[in-house]
KOLMARPA-113396 format. One record per atom (N, C-alpha, C): atom name; x, y, z. Coordinates in Angstrom, 2 decimals, padded with zeros to 5 digits, m for minus. Layout:
N
mike->CA	u->X	v->Y	w->Z .
...
This chain:
148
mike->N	u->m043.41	v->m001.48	w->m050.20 .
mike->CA	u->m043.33	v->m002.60	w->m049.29 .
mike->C	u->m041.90	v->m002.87	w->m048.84 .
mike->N	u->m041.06	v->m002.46	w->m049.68 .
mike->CA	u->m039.68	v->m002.89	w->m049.13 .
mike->C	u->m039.51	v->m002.06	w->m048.20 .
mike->N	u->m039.94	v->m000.81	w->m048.32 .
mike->CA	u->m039.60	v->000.01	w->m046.97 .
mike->C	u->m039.59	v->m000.60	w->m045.53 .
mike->N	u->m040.82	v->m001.07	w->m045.16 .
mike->CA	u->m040.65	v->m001.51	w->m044.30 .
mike->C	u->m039.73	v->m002.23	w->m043.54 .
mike->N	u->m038.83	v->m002.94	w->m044.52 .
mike->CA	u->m037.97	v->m004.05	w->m044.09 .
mike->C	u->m036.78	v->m003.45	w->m043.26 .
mike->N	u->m036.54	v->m002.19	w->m044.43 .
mike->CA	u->m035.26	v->m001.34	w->m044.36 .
mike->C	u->m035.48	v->m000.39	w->m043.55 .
mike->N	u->m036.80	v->000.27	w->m043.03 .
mike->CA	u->m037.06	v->000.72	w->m041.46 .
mike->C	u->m036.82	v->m000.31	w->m040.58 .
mike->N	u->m037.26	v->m001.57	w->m040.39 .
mike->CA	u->m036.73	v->m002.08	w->m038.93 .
mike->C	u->m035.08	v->m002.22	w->m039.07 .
mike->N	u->m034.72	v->m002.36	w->m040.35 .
mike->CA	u->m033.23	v->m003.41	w->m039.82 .
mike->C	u->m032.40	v->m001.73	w->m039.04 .
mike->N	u->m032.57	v->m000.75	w->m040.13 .
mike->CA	u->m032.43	v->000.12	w->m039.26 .
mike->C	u->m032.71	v->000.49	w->m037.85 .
mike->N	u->m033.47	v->000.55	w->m037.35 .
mike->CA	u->m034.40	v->000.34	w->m036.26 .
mike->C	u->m033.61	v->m000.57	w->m035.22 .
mike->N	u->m033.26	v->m001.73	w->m035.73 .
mike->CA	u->m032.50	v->m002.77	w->m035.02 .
mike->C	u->m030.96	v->m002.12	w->m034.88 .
mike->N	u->m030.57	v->m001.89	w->m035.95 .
mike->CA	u->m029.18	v->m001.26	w->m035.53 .
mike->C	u->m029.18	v->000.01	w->m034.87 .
mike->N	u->m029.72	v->000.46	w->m034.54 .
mike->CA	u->m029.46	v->001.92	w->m033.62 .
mike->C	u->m030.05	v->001.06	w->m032.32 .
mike->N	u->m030.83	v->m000.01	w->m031.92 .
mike->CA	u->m031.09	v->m000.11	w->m030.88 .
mike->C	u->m029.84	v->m001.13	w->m030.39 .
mike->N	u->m029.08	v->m001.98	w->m031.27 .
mike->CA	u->m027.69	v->m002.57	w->m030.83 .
mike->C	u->m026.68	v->m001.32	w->m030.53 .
mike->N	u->m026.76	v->m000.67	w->m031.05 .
mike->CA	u->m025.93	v->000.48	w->m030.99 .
mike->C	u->m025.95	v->001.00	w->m029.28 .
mike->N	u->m027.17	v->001.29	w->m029.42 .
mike->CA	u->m027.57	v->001.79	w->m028.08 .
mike->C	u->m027.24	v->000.81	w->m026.74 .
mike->N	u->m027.47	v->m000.21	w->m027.17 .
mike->CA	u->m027.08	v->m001.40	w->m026.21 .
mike->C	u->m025.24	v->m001.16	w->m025.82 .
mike->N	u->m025.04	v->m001.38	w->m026.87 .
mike->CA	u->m023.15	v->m001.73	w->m026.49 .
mike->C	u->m022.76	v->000.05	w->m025.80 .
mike->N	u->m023.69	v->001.37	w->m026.05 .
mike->CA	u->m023.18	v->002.90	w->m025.60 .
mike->C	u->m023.24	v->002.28	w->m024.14 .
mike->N	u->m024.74	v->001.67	w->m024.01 .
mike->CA	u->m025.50	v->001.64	w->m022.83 .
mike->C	u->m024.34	v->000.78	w->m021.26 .
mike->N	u->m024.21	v->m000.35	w->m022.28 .
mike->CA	u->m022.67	v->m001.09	w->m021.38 .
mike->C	u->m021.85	v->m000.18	w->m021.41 .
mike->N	u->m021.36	v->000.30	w->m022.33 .
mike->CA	u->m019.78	v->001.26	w->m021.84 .
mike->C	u->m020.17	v->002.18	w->m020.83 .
mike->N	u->m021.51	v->003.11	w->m020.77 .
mike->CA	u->m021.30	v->003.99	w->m019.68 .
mike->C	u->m021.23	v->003.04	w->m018.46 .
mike->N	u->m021.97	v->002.43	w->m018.40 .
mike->CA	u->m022.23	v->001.49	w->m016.94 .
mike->C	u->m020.87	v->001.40	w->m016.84 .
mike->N	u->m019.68	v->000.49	w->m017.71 .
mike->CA	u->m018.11	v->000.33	w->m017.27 .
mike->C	u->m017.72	v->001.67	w->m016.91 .
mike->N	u->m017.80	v->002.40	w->m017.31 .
mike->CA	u->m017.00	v->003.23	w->m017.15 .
mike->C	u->m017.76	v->004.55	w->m015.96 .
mike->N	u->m018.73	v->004.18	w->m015.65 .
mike->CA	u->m019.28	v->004.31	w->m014.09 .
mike->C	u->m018.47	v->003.52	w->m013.36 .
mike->N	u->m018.59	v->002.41	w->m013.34 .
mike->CA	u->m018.33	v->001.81	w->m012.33 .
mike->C	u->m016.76	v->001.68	w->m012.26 .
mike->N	u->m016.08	v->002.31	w->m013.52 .
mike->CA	u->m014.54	v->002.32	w->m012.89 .
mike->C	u->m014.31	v->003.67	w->m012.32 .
mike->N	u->m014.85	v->004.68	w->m012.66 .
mike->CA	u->m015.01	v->005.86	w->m011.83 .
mike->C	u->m015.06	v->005.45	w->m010.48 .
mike->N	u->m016.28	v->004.80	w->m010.27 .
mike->CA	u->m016.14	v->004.82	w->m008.77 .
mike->C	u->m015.38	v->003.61	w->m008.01 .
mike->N	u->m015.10	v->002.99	w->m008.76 .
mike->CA	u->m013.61	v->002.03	w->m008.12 .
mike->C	u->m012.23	v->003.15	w->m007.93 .
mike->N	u->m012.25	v->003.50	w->m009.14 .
mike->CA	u->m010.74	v->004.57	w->m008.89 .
mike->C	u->m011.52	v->005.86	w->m007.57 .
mike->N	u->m012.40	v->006.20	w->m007.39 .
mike->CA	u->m012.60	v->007.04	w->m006.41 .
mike->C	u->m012.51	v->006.58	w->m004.82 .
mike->N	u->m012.76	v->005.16	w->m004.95 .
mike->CA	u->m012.49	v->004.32	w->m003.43 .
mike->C	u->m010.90	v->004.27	w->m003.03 .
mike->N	u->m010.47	v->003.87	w->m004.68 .
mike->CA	u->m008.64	v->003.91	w->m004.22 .
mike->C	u->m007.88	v->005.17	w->m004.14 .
mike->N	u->m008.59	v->006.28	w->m004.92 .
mike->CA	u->m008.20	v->007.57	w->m004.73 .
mike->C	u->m007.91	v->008.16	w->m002.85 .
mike->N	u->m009.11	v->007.34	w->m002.13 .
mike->CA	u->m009.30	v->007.83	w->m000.66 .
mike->C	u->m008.06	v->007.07	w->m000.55 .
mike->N	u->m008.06	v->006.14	w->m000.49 .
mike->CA	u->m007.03	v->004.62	w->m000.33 .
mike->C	u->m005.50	v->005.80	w->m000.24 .
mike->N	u->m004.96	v->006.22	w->m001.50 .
mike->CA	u->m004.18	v->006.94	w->m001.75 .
mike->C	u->m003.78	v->007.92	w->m001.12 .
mike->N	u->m005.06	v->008.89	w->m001.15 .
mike->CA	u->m004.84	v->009.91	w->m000.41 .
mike->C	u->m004.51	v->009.68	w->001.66 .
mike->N	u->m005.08	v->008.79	w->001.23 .
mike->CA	u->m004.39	v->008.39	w->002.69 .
mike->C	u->m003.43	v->007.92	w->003.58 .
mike->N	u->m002.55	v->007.29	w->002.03 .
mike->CA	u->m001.00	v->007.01	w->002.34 .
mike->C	u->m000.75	v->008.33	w->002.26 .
mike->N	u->m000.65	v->008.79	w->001.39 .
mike->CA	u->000.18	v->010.08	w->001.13 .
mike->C	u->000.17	v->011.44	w->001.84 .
mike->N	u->m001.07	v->011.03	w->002.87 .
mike->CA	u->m000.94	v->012.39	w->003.81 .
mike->C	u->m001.00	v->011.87	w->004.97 .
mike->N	u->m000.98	v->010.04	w->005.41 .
mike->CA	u->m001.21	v->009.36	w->006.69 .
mike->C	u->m002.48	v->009.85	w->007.29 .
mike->N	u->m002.91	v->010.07	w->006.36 .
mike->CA	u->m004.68	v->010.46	w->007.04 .
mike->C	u->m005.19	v->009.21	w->006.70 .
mike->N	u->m005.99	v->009.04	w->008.12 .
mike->CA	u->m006.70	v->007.32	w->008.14 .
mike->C	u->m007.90	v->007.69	w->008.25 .
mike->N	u->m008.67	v->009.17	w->008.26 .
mike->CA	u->m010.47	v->009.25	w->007.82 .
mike->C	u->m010.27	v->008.69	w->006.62 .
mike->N	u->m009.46	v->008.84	w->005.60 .
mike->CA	u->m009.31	v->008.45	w->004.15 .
mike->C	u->m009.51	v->006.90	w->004.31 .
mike->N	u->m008.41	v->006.57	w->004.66 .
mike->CA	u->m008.48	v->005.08	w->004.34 .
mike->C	u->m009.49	v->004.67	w->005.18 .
mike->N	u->m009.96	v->005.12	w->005.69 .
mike->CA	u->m011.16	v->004.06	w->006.63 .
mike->C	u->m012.95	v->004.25	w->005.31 .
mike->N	u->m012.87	v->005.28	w->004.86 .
mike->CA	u->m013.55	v->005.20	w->003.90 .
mike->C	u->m013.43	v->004.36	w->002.61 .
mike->N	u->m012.23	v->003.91	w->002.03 .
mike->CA	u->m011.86	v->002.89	w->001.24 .
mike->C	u->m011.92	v->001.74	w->001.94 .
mike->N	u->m011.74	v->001.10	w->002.97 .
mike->CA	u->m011.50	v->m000.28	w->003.23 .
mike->C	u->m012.88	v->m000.18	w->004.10 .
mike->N	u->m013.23	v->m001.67	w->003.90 .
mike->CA	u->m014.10	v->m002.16	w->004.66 .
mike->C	u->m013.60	v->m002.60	w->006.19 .
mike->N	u->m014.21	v->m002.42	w->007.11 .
mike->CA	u->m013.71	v->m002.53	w->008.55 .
mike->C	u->m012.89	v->m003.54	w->009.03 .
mike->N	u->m013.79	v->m004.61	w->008.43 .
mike->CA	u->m012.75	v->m006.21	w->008.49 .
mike->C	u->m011.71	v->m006.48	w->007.49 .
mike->N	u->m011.57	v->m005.73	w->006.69 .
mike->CA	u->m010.11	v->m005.90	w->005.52 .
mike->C	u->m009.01	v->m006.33	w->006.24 .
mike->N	u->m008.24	v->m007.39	w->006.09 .
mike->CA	u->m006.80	v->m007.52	w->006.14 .
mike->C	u->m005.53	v->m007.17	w->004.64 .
mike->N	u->m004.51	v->m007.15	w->005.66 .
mike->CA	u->m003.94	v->m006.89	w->004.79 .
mike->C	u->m002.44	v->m007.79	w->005.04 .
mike->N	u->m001.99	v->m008.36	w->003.92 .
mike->CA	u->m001.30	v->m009.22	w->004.33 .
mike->C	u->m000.17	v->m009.24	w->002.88 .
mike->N	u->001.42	v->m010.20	w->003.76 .
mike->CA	u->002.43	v->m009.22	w->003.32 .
mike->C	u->003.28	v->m011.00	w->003.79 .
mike->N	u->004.42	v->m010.69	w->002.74 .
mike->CA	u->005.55	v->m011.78	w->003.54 .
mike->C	u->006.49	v->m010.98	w->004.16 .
mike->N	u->006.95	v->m011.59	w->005.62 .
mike->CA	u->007.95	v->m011.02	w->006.39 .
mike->C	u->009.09	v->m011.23	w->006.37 .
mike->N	u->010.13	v->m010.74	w->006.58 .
mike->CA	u->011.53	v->m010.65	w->005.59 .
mike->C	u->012.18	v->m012.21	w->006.16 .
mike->N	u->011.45	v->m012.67	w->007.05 .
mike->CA	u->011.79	v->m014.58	w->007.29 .
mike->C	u->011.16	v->m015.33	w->006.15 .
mike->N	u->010.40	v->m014.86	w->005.40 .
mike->CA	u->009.27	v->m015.26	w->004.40 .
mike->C	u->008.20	v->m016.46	w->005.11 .
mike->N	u->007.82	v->m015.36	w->006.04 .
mike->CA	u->006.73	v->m016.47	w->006.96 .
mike->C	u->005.25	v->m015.09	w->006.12 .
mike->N	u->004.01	v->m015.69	w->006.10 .
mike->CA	u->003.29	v->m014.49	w->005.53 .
mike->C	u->002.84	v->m013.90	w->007.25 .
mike->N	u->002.67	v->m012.49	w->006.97 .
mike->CA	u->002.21	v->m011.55	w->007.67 .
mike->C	u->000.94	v->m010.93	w->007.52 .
mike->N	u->000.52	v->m010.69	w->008.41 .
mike->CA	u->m001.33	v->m010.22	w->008.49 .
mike->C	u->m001.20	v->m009.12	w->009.40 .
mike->N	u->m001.81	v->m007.51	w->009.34 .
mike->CA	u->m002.56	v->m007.00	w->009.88 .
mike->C	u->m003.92	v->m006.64	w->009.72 .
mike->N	u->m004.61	v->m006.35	w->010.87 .
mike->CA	u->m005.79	v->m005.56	w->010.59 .
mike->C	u->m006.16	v->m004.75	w->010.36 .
mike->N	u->m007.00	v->m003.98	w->010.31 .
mike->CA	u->m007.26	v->m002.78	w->009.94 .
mike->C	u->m006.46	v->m001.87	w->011.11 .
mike->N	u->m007.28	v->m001.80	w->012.56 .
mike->CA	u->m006.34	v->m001.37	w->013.80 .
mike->C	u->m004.96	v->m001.33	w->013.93 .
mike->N	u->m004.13	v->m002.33	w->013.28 .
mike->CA	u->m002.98	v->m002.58	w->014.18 .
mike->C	u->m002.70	v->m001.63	w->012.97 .
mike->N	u->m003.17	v->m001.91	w->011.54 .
mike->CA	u->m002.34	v->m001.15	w->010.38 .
mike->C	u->m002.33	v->000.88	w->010.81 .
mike->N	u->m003.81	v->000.80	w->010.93 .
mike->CA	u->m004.27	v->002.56	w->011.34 .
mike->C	u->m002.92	v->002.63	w->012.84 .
mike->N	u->m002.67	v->002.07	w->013.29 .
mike->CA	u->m001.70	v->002.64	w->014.79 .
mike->C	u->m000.58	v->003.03	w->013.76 .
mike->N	u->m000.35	v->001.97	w->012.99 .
mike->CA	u->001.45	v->003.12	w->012.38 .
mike->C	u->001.50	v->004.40	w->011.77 .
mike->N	u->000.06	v->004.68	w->011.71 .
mike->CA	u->000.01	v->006.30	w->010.79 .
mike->C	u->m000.11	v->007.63	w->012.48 .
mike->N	u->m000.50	v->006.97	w->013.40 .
mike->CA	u->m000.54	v->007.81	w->014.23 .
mike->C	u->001.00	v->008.54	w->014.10 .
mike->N	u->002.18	v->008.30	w->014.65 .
mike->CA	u->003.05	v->009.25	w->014.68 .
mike->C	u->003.22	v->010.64	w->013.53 .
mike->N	u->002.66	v->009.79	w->012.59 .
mike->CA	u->003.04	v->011.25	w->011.25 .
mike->C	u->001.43	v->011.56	w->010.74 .
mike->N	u->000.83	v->011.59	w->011.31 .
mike->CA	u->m000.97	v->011.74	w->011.34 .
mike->C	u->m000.19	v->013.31	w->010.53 .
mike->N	u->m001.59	v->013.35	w->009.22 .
mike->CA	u->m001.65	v->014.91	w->008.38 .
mike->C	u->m000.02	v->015.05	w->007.44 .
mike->N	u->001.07	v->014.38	w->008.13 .
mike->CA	u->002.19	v->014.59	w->007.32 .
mike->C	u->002.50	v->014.29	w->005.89 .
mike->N	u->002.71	v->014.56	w->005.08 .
mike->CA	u->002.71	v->014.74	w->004.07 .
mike->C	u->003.83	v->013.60	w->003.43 .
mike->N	u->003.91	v->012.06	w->002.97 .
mike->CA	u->005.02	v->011.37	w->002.49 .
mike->C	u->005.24	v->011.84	w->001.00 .
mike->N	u->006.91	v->011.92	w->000.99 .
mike->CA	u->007.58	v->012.12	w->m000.48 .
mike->C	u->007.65	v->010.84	w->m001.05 .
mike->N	u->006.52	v->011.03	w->m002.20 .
mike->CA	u->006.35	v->009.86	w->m002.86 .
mike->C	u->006.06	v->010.05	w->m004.17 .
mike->N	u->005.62	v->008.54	w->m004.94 .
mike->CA	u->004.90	v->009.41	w->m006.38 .
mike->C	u->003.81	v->007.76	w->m005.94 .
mike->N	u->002.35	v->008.21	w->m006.00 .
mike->CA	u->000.97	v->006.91	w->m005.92 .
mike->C	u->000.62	v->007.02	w->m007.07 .
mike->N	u->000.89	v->005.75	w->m007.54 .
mike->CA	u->m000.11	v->005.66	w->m009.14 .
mike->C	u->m001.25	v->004.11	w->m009.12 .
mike->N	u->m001.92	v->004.34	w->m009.71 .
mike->CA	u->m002.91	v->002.83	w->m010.39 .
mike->C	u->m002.49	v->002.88	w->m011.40 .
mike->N	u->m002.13	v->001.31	w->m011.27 .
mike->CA	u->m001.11	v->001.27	w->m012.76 .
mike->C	u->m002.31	v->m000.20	w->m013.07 .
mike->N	u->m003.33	v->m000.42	w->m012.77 .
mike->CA	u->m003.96	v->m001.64	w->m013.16 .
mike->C	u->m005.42	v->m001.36	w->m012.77 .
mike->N	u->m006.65	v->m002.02	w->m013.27 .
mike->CA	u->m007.90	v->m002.01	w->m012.94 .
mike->C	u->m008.39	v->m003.26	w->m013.88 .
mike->N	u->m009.13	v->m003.95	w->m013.47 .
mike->CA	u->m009.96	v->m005.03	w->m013.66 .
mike->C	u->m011.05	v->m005.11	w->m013.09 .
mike->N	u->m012.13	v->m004.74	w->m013.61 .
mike->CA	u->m013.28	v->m005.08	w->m012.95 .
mike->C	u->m014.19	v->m006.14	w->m013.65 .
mike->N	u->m015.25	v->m007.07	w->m013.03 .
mike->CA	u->m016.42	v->m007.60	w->m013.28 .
mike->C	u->m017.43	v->m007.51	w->m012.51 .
mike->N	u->m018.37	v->m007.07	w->m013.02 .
mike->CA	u->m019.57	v->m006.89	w->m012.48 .
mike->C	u->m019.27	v->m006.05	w->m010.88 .
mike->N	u->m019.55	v->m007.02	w->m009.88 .
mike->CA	u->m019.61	v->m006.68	w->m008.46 .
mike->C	u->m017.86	v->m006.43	w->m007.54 .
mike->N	u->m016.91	v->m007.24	w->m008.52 .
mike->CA	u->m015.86	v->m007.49	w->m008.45 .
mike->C	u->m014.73	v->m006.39	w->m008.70 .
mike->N	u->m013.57	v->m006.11	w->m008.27 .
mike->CA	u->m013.04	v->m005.64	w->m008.92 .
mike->C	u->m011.24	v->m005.52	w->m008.32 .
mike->N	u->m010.37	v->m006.00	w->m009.12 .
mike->CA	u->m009.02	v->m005.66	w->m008.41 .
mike->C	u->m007.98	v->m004.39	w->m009.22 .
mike->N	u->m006.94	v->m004.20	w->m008.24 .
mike->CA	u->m006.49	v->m002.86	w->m008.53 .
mike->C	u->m005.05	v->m003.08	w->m008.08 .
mike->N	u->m004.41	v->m002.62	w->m008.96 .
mike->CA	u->m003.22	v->m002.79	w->m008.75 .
mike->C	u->m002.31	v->m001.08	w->m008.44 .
mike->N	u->m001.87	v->m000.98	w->m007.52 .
mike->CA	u->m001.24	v->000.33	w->m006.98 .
mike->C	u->000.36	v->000.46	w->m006.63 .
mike->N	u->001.38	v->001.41	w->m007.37 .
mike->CA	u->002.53	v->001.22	w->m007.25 .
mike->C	u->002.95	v->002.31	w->m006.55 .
mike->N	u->003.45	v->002.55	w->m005.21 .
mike->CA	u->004.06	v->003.19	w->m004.82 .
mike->C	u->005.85	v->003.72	w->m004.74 .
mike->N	u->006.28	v->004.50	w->m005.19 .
mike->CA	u->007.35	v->004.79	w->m005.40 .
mike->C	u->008.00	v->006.08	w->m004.33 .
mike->N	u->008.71	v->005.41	w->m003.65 .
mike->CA	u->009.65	v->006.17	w->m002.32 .
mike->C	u->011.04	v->006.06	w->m002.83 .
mike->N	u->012.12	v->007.22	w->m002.07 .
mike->CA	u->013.52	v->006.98	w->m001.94 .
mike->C	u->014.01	v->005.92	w->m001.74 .
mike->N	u->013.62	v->005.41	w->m001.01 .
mike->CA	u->014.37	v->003.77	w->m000.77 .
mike->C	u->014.02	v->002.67	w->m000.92 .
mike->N	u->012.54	v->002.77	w->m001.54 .
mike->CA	u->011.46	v->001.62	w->m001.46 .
mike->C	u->010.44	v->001.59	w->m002.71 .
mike->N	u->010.20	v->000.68	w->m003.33 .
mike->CA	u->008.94	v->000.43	w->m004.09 .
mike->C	u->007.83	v->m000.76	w->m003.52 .
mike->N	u->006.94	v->m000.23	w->m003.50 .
mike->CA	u->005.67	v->m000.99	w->m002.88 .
mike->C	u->004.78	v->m001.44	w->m004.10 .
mike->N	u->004.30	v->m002.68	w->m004.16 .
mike->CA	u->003.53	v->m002.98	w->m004.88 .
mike->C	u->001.79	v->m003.24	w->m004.41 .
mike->N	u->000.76	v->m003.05	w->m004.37 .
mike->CA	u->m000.32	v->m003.40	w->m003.47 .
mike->C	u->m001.14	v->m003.80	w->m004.57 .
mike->N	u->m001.69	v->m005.04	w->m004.43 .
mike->CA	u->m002.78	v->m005.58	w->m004.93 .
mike->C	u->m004.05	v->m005.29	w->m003.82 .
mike->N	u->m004.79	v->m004.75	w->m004.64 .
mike->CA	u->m006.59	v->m004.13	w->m003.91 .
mike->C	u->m007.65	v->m005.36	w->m004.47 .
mike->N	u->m008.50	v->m005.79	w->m003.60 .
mike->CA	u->m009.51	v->m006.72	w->m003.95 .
mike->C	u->m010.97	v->m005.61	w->m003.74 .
mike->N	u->m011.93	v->m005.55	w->m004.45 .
mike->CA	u->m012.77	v->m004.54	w->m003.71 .
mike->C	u->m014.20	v->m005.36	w->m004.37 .
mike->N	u->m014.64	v->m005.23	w->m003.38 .
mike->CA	u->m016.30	v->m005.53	w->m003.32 .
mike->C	u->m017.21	v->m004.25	w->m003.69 .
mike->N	u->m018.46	v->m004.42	w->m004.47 .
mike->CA	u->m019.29	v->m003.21	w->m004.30 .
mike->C	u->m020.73	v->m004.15	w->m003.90 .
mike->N	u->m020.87	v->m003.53	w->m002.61 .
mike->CA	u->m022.06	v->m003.74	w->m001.41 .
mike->C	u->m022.83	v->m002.64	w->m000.68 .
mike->N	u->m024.01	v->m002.63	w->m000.95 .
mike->CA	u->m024.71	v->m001.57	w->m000.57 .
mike->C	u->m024.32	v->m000.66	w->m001.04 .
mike->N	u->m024.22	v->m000.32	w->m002.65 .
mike->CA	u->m024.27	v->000.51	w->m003.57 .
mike->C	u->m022.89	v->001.06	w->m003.38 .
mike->N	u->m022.02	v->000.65	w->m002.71 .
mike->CA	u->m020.78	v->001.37	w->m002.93 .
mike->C	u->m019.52	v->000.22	w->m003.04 .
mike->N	u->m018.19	v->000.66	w->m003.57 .
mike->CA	u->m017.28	v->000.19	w->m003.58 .
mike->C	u->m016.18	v->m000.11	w->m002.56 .
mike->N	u->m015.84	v->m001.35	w->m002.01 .
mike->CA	u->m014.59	v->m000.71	w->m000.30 .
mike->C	u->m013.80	v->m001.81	w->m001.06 .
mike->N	u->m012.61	v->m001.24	w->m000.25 .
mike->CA	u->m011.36	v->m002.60	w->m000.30 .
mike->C	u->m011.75	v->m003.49	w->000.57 .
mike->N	u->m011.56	v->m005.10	w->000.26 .
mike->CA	u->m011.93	v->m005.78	w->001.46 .
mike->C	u->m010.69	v->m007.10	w->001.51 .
mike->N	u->m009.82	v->m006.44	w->000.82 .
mike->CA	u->m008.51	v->m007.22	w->000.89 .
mike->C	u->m007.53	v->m006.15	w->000.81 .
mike->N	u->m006.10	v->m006.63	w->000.79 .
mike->CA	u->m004.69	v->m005.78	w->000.61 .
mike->C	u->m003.73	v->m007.02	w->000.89 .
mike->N	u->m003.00	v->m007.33	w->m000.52 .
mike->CA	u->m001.67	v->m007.83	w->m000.09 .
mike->C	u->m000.49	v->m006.72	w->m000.86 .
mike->N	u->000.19	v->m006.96	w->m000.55 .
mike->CA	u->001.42	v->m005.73	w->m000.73 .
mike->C	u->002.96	v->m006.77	w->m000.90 .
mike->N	u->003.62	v->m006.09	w->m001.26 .
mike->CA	u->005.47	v->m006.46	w->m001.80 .
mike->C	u->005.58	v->m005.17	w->m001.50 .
mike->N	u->007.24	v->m005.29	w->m001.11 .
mike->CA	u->008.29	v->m004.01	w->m000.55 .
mike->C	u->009.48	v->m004.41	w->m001.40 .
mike->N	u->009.68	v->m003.81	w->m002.44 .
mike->CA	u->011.26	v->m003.86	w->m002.83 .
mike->C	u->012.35	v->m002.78	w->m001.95 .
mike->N	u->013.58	v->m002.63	w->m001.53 .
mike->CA	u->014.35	v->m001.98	w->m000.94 .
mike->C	u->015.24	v->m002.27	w->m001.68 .
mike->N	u->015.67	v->m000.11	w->m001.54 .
mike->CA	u->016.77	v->000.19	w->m002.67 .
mike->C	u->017.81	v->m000.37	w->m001.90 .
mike->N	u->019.19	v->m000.54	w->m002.70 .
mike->CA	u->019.81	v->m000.52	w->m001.89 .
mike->C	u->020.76	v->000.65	w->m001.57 .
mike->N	u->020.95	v->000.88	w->m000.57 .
mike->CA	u->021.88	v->001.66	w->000.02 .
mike->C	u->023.22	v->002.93	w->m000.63 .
């Protein structure tokens, strides 16, 4: 008769077990495919290819910035995609890292450090997942400048 007891509790612990495996894959799905939205994100600074980034950001994303008057600054998606036209496919000397990820549930922000010769960029990513996928649907950014 005692058996029984000591089959369920067993029973119970492999199915908690299974529960907490069951959450980690889901996290760690779903940071996969957050880092794969900012990966496009990335790859699209770094080669000024905007098929990339238009696949990471959602159409209406702004992106917004203080201007060296410290008034804040806003572009859109458009006005932002026109500055990659001149060096469209070119290749920037840089180093792109994700140096941050936070996600909840549907939610998720991302923190991205860009490192240039004369410049460090900081970009905070806001990203939504809608209709089964992940987009940026924010961007604010900081510019440090080396000096000289």
């Amino acid at each position: 008769m005692r058996i029984i007891p000591a089959i369920v509790i067993v029973l119970l612990i492999f199915a908690a077990v299974g529960i907490v495996f069951d959450a980690a894959a889901v996290r760690y799905s779903e940071e996969a495919a957050v880092r794969q939205t900012v990966q496009y994100y990335l790859y699209g600074l770094k080669y000024n290819d905007v098929e990339n980034l238009k696949r990471a950001f959602y159409p209406e994303a702004k992106l917004f910035f203080v201007e060296r008057d410290n008034r804040l600054g806003q572009l859109t998606q458009a006005q932002w995609y026109e500055g990659f036209a001149p060096s469209a496919g070119r290749e920037e000397k840089g180093d792109l890292r994700i140096s941050a990820i936070d996600i909840t549930d549907k939610a998720a922000s991302v923190k991205v450090e860009e490192f240039y010769e004369n410049s460090k960029y900081a970009d905070y990513l806001s990203l939504l997942k809608f209709n089964g996928s992940w987009k940026i649907v924010n961007k604010i950014y900081v510019v440090e400048r080396k000096a000289p």
